[in-house]
C-alpha positions in Angstrom: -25.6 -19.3 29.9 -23.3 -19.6 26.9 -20.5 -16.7 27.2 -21.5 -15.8 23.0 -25.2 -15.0 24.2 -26.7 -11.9 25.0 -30.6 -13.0 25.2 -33.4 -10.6 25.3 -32.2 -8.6 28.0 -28.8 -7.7 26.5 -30.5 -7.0 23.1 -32.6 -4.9 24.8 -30.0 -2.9 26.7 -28.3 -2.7 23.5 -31.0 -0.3 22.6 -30.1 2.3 24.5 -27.4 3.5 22.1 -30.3 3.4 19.1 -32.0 5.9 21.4 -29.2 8.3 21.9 -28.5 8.3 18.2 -32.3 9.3 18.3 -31.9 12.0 20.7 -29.0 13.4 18.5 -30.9 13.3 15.8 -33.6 15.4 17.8 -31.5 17.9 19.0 -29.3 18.8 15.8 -32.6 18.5 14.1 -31.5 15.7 11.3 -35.2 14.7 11.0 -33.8 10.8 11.2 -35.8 9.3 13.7 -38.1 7.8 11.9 -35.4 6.2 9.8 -33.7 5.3 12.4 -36.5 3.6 14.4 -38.0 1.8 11.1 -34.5 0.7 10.2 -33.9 -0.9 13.7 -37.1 -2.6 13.7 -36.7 -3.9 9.9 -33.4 -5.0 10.4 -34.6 -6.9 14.2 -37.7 -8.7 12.2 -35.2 -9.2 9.1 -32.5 -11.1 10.8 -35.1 -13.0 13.1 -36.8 -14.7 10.3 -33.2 -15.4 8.5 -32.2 -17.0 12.0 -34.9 -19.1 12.3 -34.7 -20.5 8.8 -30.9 -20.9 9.0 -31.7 -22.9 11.9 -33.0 -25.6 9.4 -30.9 -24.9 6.3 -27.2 -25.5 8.1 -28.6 -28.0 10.3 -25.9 -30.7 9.6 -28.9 -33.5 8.9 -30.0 -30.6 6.1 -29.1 -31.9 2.5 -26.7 -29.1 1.5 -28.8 -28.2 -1.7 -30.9 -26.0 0.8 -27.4 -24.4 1.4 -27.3 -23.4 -2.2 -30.5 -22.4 -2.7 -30.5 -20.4 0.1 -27.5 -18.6 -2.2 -29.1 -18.5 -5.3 -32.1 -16.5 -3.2 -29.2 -14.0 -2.2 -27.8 -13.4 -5.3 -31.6 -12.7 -6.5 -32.1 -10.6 -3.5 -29.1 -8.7 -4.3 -30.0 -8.2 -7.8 -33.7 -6.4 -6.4 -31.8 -4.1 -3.9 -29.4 -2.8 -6.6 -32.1 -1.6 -8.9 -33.8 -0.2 -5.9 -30.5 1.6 -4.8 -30.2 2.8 -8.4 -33.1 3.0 -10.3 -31.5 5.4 -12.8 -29.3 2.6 -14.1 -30.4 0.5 -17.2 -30.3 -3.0 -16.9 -28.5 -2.7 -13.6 -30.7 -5.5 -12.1 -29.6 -8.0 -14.9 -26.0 -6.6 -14.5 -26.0 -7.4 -10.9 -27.3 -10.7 -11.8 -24.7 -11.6 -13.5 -22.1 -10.1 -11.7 -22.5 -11.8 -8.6 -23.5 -14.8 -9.3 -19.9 -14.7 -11.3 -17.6 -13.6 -8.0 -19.7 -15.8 -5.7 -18.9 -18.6 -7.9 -15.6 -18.1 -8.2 -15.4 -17.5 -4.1 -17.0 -20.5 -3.6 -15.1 -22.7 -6.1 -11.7 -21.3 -4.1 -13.2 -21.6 -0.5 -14.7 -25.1 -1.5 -13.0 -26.3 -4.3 -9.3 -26.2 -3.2 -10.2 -27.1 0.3 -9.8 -23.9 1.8 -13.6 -24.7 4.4 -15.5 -27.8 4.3 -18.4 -28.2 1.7 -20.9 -27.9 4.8 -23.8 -25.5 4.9 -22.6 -23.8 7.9 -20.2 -22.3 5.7 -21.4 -22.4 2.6 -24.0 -19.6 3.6 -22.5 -17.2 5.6 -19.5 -17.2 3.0 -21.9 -16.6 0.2 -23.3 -13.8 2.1 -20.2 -11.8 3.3 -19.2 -12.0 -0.8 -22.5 -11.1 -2.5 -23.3 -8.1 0.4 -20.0 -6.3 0.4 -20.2 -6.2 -2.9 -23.7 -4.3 -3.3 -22.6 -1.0 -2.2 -19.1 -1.0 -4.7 -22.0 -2.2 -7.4 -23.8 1.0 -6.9 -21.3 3.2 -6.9 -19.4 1.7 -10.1 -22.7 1.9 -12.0 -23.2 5.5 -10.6 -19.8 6.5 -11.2 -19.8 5.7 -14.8 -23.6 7.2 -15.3 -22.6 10.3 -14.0 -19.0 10.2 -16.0 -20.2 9.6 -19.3 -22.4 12.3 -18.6 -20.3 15.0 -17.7 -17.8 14.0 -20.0 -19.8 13.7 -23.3 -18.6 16.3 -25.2 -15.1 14.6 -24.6 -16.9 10.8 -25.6 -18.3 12.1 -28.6 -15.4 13.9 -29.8 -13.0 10.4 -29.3 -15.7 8.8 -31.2 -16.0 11.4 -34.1 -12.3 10.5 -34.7 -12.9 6.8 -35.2 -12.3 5.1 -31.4 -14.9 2.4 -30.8 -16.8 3.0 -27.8 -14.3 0.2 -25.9 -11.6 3.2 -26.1 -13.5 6.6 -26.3 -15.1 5.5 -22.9 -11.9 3.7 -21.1 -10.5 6.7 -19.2 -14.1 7.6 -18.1 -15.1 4.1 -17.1 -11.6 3.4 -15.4 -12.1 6.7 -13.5 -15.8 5.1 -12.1 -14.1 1.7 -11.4 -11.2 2.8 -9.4 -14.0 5.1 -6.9 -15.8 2.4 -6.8 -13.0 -0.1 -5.6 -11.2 2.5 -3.1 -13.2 2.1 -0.6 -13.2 -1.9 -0.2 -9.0 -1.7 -0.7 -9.1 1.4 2.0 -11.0 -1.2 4.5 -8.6 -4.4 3.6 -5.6 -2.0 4.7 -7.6 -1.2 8.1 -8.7 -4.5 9.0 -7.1 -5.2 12.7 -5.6 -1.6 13.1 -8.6 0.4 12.7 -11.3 -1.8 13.6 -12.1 -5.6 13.7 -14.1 -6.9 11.4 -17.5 -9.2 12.3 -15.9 -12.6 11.4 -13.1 -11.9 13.7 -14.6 -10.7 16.2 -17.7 -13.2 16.3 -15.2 -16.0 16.4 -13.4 -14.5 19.4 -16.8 -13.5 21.2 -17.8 -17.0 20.5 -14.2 -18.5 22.2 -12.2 -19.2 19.1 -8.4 -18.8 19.3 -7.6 -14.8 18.3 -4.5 -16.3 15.9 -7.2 -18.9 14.4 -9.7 -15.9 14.2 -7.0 -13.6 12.4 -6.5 -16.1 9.9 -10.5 -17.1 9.4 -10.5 -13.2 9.1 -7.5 -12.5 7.0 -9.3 -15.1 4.1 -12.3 -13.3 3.9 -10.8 -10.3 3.8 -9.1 -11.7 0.5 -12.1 -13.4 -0.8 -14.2 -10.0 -0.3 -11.8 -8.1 -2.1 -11.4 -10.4 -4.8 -15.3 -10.7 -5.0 -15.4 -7.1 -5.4 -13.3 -6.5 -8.0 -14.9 -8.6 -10.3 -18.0 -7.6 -9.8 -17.2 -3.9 -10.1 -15.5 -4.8 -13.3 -18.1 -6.5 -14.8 -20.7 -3.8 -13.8 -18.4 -1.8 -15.4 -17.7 -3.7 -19.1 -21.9 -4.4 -19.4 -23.0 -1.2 -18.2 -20.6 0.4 -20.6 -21.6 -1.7 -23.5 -25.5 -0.9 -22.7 -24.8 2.6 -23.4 -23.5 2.7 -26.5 -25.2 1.4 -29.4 -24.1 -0.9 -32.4 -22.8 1.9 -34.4 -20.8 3.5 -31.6 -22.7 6.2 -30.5 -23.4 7.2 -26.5 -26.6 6.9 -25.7 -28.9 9.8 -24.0 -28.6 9.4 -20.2 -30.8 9.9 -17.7 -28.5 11.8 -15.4 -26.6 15.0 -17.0 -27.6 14.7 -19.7 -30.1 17.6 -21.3 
């Protein structure tokens, strides 16, 4: 058997930890198990079905356009999960939208475009998918953030605006505020990486029997590209949002969280 396969069995075994986080969960009283069990099982069914299909999409007699629509499927799929994360956002689906399909075009343009991986769609996938995920969660928050900002600080919007600043510079010290929470987290992991904890690239390659020095540097680009991918999506979330809550005449709209 190959050395990078667990089989059944070892998934299986695997699922003893699931039920110890369980019995934890039973005996502080969280009320989680539920969670926890559904979230196992979606995530088992989940990643079957995307394994089976990648089995055809980066098979190397594939034409790559599967590859890429495969993408285009994830940045739709990412679009649906941010509104669903944060319904209270206007236009957030649209946002995302436009937001990733930005960063994983520039990430792809570096990664393929300059050489960096071959165009194949062993890579063009999984790349796609390590920029458009991490950046769901620093999406969220950014959009969040700057809800929750504006609101609290409208008294101090409203008076910036009453004194003639256009929305662009009544709201900057609000927004920036949202942005920078929003990115902290993604710059706190990129400072980890190999200290604190190895990330799944790495460590897949070196389960699989890469070379750890080729793994660290497979790694190391990621880690770039990720952080690069979420920047600009957090600041684009963060100019449209912005503009969507304002109106021509530079007034803040009423928002649906804070506000009274």
């Amino acid at each position: 058997m190959d050395d990078a396969s667990i089989g059944w069995v070892g998934l299986g075994l695997s699922l003893i930890l699931v039920g110890v986080a369980v019995g934890l969960s039973l005996w502080q009283g969280l009320r989680l198990e539920r969670e926890m069990l559904w979230a196992t099982g979606r995530a088992l069914v989940q990643l079957l079905a995307t394994g089976y299909v990648l089995v055809f999409v980066i098979d190397e007699d594939t034409p790559i356009a599967w590859a890429w629509a495969w993408v285009v499927v994830m940045v739709g799929v990412a679009a649906l999960t941010a509104r669903r994360r944060a319904p209270e956002v206007p236009g957030i689906a649209l946002l995302t939208l436009a937001a990733t399909s930005a960063s994983a075009a520039i990430s792809l343009f570096v990664v393929f475009g300059l050489g960096i991986y071959p165009m194949v769609g062993r890579a063009v996938v999984p790349i796609a998918g390590m920029m458009i995920g991490n950046s769901i969660g620093s999406i969220v928050v950014a959009s969040r953030r700057i809800l929750a900002e504006l609101a609290e600080r409208r008294p101090e919007v409203e008076a910036r605006l009453a004194l003639g600043q256009p929305w662009q510079q009544a709201s900057k010290p609000f927004v920036r505020s949202a942005l920078r929470t929003a990115l902290t987290s993604q710059i706190e992991n990129t400072k980890a990486v190999g200290l604190v904890f190895l990330p799944g690239a790495m460590t897949g390659l070196i389960l699989a029997g890469a070379d750890p020095v080729e793994a660290v540097l497979v790694q190391a680009a990621i880690m770039y590209l990720i952080l690069g991918a979420v920047a600009t999506n957090v600041v684009i979330i963060g100019l449209g949002l912005t503009r969507h809550l304002f109106t021509p005449d530079h007034r803040l709209v009423r928002l649906a969280r804070g506000d009274t």
